[in-house]
N, CA, C and O atoms as CSV, one atom per row, in Angstrom:
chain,resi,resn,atom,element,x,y,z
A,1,UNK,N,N,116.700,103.110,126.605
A,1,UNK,CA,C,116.100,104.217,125.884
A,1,UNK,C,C,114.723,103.803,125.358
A,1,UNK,O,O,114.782,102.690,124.835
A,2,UNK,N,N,113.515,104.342,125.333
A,2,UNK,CA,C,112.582,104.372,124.959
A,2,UNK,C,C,112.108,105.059,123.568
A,2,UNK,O,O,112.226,106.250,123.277
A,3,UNK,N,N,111.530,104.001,122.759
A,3,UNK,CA,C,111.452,103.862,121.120
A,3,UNK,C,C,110.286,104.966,121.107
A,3,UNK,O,O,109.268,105.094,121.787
A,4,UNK,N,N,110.896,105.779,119.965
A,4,UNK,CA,C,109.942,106.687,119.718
A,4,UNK,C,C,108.438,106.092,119.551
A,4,UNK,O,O,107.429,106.459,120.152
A,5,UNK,N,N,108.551,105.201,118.694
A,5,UNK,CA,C,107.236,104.181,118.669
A,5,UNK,C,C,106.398,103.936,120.016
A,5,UNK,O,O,105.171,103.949,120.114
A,6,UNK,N,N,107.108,103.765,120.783
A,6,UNK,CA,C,106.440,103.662,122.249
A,6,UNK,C,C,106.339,104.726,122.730
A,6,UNK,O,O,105.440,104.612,123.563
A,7,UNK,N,N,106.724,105.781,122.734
A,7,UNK,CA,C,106.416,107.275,123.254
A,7,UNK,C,C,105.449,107.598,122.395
A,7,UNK,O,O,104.533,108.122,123.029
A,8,UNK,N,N,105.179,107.527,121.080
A,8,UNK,CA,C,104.031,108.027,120.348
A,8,UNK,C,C,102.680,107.072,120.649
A,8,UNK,O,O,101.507,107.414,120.501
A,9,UNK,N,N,103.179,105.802,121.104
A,9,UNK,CA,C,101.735,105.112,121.539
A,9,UNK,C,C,101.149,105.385,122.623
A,9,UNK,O,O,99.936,105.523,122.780
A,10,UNK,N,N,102.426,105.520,123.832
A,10,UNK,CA,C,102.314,105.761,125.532
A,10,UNK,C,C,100.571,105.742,125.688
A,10,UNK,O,O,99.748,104.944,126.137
A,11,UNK,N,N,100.524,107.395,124.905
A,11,UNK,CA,C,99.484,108.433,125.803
A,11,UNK,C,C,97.950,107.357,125.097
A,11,UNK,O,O,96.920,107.151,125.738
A,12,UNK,N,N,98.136,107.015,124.164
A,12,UNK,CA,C,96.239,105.892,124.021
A,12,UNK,C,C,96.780,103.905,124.611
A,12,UNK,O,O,96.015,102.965,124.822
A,13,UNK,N,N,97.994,103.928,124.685
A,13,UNK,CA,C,98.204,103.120,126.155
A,13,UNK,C,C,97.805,103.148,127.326
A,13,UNK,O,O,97.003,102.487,127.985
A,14,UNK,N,N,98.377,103.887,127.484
A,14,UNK,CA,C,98.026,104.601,129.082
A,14,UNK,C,C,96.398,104.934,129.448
A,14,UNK,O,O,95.775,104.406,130.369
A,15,UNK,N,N,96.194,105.321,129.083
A,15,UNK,CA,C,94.766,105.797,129.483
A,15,UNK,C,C,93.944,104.867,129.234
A,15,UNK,O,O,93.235,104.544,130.187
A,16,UNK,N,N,93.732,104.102,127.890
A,16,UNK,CA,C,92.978,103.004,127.395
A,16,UNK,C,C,93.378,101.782,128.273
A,16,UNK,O,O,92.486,101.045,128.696
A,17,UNK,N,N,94.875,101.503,128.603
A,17,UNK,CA,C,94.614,100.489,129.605
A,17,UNK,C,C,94.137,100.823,130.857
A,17,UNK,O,O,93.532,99.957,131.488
A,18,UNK,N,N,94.312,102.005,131.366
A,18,UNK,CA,C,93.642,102.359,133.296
A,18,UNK,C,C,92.107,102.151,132.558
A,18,UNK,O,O,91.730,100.998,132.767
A,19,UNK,N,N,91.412,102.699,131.996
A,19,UNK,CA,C,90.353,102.622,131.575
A,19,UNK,C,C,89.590,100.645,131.421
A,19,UNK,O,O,88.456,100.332,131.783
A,20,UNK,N,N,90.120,100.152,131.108
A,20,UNK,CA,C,90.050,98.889,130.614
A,20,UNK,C,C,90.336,98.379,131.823
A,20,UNK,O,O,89.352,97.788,132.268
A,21,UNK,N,N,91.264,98.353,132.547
A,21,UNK,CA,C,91.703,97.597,133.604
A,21,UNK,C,C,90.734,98.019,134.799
A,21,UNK,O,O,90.314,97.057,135.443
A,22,UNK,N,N,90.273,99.356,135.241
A,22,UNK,CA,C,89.562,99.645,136.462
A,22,UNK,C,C,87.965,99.078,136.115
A,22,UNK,O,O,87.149,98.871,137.013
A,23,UNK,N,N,87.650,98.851,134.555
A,23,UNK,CA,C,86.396,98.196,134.659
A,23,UNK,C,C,86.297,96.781,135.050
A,23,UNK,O,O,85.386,96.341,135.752
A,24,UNK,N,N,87.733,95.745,134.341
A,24,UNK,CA,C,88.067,94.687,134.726
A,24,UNK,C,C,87.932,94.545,136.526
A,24,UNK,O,O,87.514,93.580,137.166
A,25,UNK,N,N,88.331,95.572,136.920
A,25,UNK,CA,C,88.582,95.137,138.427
A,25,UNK,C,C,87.348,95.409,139.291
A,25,UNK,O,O,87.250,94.782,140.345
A,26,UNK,N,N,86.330,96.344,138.921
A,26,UNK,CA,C,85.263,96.791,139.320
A,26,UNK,C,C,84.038,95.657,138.832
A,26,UNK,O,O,82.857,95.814,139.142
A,27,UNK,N,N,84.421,94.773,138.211
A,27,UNK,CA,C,83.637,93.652,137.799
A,27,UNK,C,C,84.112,92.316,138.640
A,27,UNK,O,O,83.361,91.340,138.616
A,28,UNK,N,N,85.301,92.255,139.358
A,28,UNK,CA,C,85.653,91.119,139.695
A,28,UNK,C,C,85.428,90.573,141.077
A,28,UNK,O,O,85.853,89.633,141.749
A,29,UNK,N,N,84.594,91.545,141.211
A,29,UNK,CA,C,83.773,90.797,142.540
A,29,UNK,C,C,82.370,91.274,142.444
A,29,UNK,O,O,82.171,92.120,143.316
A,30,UNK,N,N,81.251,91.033,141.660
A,30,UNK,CA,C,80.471,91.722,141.030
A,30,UNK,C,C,79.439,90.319,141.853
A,30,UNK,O,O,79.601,89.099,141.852
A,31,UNK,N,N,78.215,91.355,142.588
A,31,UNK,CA,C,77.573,90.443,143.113
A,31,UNK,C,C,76.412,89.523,142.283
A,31,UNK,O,O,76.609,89.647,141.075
A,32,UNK,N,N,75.450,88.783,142.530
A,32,UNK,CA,C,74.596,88.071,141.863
A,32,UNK,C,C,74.089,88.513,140.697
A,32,UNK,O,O,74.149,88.154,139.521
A,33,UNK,N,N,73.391,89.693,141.530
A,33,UNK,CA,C,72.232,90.289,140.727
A,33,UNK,C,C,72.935,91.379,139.599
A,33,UNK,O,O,72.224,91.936,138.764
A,34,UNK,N,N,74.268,91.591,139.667
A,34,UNK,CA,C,75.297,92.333,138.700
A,34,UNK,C,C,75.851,91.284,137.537
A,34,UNK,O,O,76.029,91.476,136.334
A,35,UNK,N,N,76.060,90.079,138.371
A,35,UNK,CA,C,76.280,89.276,137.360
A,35,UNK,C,C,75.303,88.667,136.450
A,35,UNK,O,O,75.617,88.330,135.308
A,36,UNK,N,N,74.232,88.533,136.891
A,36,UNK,CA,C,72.674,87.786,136.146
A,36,UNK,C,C,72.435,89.117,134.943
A,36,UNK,O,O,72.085,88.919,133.779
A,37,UNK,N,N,72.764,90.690,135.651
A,37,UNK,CA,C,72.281,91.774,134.546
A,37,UNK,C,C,73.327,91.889,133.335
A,37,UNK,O,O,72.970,92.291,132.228
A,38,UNK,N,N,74.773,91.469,133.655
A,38,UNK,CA,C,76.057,91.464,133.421
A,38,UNK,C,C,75.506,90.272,131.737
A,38,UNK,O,O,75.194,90.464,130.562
A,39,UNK,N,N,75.667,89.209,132.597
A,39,UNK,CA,C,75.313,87.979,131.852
A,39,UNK,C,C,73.859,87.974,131.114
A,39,UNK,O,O,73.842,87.319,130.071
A,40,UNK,N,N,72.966,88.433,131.390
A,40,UNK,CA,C,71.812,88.046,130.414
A,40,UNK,C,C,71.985,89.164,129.146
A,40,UNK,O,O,71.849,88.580,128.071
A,41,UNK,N,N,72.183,90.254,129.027
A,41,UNK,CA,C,72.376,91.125,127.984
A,41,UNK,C,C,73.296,90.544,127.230
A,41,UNK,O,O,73.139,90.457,126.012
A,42,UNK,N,N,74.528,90.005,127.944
A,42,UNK,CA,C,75.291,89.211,126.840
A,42,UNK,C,C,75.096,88.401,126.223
A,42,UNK,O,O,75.450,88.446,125.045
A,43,UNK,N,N,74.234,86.941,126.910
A,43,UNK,CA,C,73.619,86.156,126.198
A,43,UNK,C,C,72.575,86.381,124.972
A,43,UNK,O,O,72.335,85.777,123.927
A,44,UNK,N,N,71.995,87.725,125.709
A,44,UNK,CA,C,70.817,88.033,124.517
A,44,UNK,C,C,71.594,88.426,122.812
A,44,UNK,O,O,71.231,88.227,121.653
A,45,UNK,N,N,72.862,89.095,123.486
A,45,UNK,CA,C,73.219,89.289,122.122
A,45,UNK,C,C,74.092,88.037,121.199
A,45,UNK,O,O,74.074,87.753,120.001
A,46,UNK,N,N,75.003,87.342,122.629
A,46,UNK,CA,C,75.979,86.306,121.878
A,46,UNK,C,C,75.019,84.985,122.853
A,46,UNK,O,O,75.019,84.931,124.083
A,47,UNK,N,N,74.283,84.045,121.955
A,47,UNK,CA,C,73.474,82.924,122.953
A,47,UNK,C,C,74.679,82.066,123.146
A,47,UNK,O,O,74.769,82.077,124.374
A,48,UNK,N,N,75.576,81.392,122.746
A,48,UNK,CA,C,76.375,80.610,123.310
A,48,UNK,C,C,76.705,80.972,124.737
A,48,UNK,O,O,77.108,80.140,125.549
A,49,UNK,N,N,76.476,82.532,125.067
A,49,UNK,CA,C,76.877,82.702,126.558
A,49,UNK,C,C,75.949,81.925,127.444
A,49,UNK,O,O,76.251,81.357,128.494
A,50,UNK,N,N,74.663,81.991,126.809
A,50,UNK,CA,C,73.654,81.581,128.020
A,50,UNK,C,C,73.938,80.702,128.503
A,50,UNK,O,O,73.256,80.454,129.498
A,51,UNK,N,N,74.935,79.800,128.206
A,51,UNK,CA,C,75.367,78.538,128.769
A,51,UNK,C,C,76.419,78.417,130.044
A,51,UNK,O,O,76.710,77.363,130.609
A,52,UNK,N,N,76.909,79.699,130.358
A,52,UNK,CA,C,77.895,79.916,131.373
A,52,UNK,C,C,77.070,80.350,132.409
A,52,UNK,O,O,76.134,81.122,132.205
A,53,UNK,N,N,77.415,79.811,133.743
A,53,UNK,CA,C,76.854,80.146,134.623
A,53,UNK,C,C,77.137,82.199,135.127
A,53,UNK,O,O,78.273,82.672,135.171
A,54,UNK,N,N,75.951,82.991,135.408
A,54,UNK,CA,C,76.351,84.440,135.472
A,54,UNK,C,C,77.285,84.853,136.692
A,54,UNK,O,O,77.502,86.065,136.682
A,55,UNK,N,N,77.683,84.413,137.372
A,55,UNK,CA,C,78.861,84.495,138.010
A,55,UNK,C,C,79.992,83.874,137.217
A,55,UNK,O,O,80.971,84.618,137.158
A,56,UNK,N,N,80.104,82.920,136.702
A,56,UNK,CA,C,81.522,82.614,135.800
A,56,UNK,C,C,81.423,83.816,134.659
A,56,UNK,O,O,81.952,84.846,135.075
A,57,UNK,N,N,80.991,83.910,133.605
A,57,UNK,CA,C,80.526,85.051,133.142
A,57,UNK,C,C,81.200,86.048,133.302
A,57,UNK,O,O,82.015,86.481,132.488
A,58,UNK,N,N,80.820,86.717,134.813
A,58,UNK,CA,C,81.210,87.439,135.244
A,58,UNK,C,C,82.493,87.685,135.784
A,58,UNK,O,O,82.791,88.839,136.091
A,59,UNK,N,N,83.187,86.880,135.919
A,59,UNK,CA,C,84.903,86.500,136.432
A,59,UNK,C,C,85.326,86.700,135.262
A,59,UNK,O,O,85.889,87.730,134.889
A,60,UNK,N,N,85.101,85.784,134.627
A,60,UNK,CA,C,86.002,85.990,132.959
A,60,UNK,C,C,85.757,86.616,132.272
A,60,UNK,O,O,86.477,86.366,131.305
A,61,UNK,N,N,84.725,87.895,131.926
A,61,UNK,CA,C,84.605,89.168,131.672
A,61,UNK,C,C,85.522,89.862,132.550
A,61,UNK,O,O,86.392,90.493,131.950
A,62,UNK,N,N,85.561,89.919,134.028
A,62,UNK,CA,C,86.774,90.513,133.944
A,62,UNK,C,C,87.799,90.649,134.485
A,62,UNK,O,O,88.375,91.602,135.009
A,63,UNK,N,N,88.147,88.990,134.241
A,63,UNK,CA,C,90.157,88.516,133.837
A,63,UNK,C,C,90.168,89.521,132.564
A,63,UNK,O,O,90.629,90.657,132.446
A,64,UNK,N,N,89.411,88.578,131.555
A,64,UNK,CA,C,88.959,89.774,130.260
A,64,UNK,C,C,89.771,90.999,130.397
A,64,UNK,O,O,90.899,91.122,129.920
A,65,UNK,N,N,89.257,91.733,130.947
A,65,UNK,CA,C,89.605,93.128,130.957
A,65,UNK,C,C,90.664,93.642,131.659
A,65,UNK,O,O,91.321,94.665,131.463
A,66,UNK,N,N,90.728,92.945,132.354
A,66,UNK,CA,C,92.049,92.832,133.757
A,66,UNK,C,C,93.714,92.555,132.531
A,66,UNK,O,O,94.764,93.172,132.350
A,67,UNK,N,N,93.138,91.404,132.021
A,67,UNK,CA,C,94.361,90.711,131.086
A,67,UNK,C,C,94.507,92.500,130.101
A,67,UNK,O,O,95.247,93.430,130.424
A,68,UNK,N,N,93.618,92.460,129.009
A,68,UNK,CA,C,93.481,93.698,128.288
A,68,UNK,C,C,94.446,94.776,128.671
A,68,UNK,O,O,95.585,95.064,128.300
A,69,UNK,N,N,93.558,95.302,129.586
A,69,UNK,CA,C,94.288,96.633,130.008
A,69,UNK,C,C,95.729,96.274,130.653
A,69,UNK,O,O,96.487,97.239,130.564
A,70,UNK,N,N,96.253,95.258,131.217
A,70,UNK,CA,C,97.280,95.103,131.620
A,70,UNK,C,C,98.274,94.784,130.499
A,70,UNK,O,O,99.504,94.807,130.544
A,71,UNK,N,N,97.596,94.535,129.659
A,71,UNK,CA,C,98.575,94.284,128.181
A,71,UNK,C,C,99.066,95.815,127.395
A,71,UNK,O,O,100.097,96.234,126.868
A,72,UNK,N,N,97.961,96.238,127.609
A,72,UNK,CA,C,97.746,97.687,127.007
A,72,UNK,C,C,99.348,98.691,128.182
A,72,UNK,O,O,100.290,99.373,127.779
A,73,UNK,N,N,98.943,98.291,129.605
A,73,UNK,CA,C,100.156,99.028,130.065
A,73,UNK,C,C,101.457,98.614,130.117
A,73,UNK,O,O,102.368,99.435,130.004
A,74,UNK,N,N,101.691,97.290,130.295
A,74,UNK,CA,C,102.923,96.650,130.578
A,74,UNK,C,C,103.752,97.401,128.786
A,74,UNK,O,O,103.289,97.204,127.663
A,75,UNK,N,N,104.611,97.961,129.023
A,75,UNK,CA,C,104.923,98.228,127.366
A,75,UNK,C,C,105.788,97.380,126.756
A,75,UNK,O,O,106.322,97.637,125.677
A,76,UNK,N,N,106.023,96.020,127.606
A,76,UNK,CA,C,106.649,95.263,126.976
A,76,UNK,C,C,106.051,94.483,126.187
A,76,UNK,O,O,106.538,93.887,125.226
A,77,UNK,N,N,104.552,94.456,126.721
A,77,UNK,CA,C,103.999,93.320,125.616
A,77,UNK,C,C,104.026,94.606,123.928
A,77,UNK,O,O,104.161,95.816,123.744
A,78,UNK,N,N,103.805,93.361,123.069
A,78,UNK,CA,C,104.292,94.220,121.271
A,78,UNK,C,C,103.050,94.980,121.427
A,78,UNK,O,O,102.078,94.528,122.032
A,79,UNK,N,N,103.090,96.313,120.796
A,79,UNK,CA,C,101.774,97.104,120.109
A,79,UNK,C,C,100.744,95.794,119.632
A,79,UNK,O,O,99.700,95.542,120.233
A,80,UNK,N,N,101.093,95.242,118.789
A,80,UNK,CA,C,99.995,94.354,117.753
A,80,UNK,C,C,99.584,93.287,118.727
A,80,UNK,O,O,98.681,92.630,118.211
A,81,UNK,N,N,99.756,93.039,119.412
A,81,UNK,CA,C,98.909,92.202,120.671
A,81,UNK,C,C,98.332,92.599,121.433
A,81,UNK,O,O,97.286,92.024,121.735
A,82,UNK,N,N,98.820,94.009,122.244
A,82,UNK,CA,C,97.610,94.582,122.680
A,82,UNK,C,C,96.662,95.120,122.088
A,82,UNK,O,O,95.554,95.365,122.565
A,83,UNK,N,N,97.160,95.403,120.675
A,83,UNK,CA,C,95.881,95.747,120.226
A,83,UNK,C,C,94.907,94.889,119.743
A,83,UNK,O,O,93.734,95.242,119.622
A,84,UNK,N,N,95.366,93.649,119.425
A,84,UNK,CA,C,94.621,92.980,118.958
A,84,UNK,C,C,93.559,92.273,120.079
A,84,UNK,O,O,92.507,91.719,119.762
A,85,UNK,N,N,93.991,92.396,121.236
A,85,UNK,CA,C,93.523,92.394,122.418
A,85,UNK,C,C,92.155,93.556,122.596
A,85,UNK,O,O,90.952,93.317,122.694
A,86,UNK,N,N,92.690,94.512,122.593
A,86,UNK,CA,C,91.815,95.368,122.453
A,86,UNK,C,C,90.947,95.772,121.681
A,86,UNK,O,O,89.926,96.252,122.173
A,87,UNK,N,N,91.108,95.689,120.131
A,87,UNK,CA,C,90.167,95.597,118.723
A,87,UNK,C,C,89.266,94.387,119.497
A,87,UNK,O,O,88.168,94.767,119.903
A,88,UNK,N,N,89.598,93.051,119.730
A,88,UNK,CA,C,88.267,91.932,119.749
A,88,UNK,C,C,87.606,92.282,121.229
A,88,UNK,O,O,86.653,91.529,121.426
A,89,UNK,N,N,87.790,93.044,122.142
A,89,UNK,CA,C,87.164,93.713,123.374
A,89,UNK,C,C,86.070,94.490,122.957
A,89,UNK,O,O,84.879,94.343,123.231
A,90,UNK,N,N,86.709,95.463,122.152
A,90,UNK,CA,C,85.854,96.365,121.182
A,90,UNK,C,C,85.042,96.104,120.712
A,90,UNK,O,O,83.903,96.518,120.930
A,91,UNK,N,N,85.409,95.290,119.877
A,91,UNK,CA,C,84.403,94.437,118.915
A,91,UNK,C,C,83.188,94.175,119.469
A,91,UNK,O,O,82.206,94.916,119.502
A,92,UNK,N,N,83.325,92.992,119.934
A,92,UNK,CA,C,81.909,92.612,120.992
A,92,UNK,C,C,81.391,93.370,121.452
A,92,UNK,O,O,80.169,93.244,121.377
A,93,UNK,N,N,81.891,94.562,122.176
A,93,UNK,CA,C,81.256,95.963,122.228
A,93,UNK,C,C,80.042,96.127,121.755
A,93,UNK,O,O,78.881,96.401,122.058
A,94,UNK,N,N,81.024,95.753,120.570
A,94,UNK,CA,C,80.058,96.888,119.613
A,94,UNK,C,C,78.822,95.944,118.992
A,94,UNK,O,O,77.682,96.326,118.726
A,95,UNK,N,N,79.346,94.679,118.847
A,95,UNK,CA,C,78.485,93.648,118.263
A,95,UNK,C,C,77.024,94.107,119.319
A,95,UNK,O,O,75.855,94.227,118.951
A,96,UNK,N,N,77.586,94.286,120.659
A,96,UNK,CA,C,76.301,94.096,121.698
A,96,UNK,C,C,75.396,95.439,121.310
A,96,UNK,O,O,74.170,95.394,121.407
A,97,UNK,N,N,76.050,96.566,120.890
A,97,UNK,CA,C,75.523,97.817,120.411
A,97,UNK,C,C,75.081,97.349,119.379
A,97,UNK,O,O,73.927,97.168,119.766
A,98,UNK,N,N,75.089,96.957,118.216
A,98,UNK,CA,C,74.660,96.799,117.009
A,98,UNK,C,C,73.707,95.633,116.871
A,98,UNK,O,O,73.139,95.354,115.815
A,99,UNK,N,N,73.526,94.770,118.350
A,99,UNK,CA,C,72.498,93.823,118.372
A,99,UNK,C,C,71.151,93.650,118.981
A,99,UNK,O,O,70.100,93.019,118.873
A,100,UNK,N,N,71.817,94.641,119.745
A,100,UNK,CA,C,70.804,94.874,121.090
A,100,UNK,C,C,69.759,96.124,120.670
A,100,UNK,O,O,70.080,97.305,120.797
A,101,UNK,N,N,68.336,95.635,120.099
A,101,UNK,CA,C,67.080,96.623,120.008
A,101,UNK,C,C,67.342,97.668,120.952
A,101,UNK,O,O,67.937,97.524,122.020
A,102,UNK,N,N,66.854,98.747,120.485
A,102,UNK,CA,C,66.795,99.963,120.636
A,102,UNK,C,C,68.115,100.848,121.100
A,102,UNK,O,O,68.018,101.917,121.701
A,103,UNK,N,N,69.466,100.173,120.690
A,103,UNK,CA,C,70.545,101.069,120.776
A,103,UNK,C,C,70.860,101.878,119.466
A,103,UNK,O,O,71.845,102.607,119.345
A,104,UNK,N,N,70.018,101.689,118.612
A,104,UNK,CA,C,70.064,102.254,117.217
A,104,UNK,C,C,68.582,102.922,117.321
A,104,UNK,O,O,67.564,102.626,117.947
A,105,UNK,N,N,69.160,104.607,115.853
A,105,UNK,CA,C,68.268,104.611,115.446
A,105,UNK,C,C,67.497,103.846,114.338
A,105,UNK,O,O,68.142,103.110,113.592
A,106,UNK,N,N,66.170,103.971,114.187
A,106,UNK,CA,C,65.918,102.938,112.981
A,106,UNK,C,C,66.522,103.038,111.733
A,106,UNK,O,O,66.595,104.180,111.280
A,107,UNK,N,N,66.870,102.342,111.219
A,107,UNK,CA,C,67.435,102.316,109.761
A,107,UNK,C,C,68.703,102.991,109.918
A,107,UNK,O,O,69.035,103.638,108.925
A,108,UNK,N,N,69.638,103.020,111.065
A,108,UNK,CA,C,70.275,103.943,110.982
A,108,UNK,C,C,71.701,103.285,111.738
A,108,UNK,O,O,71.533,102.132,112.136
A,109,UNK,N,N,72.941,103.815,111.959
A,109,UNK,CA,C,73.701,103.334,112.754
A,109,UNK,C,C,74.106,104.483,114.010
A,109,UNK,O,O,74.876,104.173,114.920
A,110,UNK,N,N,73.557,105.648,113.920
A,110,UNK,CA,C,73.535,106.733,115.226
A,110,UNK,C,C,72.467,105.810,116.411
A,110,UNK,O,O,71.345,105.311,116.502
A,111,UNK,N,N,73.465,105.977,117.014
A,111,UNK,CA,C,72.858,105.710,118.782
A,111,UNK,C,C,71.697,106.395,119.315
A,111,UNK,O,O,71.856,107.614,119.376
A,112,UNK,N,N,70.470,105.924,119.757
A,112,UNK,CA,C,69.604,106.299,120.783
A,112,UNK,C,C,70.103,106.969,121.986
A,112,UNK,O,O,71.177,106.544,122.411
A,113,UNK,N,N,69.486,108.032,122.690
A,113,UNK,CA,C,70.239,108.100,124.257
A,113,UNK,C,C,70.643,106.661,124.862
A,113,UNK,O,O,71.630,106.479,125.574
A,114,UNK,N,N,69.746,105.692,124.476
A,114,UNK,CA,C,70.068,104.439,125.301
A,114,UNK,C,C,71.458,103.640,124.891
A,114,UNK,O,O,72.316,103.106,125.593
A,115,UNK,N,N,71.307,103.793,123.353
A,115,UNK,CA,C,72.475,103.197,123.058
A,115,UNK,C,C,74.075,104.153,123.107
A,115,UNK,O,O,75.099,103.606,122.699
A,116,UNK,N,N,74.102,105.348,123.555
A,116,UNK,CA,C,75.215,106.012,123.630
A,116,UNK,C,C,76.192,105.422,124.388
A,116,UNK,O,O,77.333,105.445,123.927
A,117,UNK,N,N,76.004,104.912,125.422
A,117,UNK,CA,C,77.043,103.959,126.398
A,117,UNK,C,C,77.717,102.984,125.662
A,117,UNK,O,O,78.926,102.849,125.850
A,118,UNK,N,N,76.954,102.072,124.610
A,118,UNK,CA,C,78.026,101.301,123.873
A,118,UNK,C,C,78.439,101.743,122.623
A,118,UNK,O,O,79.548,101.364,122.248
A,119,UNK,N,N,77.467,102.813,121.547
A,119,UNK,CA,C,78.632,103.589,120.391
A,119,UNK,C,C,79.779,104.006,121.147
A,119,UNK,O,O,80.811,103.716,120.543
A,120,UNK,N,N,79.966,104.533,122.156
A,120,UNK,CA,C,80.961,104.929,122.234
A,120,UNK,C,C,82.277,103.994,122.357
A,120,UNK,O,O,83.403,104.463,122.522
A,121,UNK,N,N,82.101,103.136,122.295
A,121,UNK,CA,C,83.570,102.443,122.619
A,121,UNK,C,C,83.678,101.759,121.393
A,121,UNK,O,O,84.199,100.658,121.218
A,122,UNK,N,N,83.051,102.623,120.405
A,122,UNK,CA,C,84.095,102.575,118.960
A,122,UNK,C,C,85.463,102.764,119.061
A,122,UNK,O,O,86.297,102.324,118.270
A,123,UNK,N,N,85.690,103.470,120.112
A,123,UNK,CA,C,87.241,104.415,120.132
A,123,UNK,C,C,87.787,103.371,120.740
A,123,UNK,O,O,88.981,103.649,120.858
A,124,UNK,N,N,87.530,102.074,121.300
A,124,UNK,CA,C,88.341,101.160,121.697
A,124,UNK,C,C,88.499,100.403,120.632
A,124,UNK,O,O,89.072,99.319,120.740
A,125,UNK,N,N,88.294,100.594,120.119
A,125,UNK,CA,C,88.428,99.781,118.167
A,125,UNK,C,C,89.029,100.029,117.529
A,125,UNK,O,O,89.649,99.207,116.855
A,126,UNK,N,N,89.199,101.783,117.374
A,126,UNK,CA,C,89.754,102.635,116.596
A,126,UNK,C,C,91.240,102.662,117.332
A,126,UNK,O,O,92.120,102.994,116.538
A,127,UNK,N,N,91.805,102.333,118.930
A,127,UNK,CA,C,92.616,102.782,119.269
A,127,UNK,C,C,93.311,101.336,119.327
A,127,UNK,O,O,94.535,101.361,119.189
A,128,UNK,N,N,92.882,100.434,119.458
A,128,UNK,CA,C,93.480,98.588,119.038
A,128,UNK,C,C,93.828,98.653,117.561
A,128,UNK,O,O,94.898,98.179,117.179
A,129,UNK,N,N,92.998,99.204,116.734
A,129,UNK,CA,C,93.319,99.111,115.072
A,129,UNK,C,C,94.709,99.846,114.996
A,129,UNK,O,O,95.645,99.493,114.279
A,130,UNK,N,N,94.696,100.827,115.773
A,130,UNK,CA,C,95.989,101.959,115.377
A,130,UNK,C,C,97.141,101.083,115.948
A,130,UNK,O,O,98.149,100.914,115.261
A,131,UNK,N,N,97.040,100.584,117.043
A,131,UNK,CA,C,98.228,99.877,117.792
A,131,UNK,C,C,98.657,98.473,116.882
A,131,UNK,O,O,99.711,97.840,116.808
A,132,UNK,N,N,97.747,98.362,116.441
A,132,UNK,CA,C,97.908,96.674,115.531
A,132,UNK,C,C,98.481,97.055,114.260
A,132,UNK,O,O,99.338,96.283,113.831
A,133,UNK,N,N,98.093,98.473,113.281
A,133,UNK,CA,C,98.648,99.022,112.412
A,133,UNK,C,C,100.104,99.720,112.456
A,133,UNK,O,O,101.055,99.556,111.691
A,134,UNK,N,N,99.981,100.529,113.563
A,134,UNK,CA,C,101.360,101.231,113.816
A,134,UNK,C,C,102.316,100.013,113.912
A,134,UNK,O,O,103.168,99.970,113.024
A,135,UNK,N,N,102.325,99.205,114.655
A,135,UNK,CA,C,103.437,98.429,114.703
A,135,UNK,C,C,103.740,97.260,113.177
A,135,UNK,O,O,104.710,96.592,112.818
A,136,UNK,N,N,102.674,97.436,112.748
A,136,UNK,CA,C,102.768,96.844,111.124
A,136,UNK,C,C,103.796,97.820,110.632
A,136,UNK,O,O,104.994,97.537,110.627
A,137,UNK,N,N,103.405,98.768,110.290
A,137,UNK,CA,C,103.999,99.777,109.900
A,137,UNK,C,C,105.509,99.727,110.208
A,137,UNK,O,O,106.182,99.906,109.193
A,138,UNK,N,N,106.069,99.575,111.091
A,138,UNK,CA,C,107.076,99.747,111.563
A,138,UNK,C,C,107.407,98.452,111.152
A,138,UNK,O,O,108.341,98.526,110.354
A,139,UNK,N,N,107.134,97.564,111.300
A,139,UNK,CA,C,108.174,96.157,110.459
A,139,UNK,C,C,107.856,95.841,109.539
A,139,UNK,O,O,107.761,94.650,109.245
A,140,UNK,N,N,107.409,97.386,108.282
A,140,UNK,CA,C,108.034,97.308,106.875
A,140,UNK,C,C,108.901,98.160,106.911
A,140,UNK,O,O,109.255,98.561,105.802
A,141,UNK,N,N,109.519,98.714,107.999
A,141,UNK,CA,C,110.931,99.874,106.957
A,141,UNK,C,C,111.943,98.527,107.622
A,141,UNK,O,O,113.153,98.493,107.395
């Protein structure tokens, strides 16, 4: 029988992992010049990357995502791991949105047209927080 808990998560499971997982897989054979564009934006925002070669980079960005979203569907793994999986995916996200010149307006935290591609995956933040909370929730009654 399937826990109400897991029927109320299913539907931002489901979708958030196909979502997560088809970028993982659409990255995992990602040629040079995908990986050098892949990899230098990241470095610019997190420099410890610059140190990985942009094809490795690029693999483990996305096992990354591959792992993620496959956590997100398998429903055996707990809510609070995939989400927590998914909140620090997010995260960096967003770090790269919130680091990277001209994805903001000035003085502001609303997105540029340029930066709309990464505000948006606030909702991968918002939907890891809920999965990491809901299942809190549930092992206090």
């Amino acid at each position: 029988m399937i826990s109400r808990t897991l029927l109320r998560q299913l539907p931002a499971r489901v979708t958030t992992g196909a979502y997560v997982l088809n970028s993982g897989l659409g990255k995992l054979h990602a040629d040079r010049q995908a990986a050098e564009s892949m990899h230098g934006w990241a470095a610019n925002t997190y420099p410890l990357l610059g140190k990985l070669d942009p094809q490795r980079f690029a693999a483990l960005l996305a096992a990354g995502e591959i792992v993620t979203g496959l956590a997100l569907l398998v429903p055996l793994v707990p809510a609070r791991v995939a989400g927590a999986a998914l909140t620090g995916f997010g995260g960096a996200l967003l770090g790269l949105y919130l680091r990277t010149p001209g994805m903001r307006r000035e003085g502001s935290l609303r997105p540029t047209e340029e930066g709309i591609s990464l505000a948006k995956d606030v909702w991968l933040v918002g939907i890891g927080l809920s999965l990491v909370l809901d299942d809190a929730k549930r092992e206090d009654r």
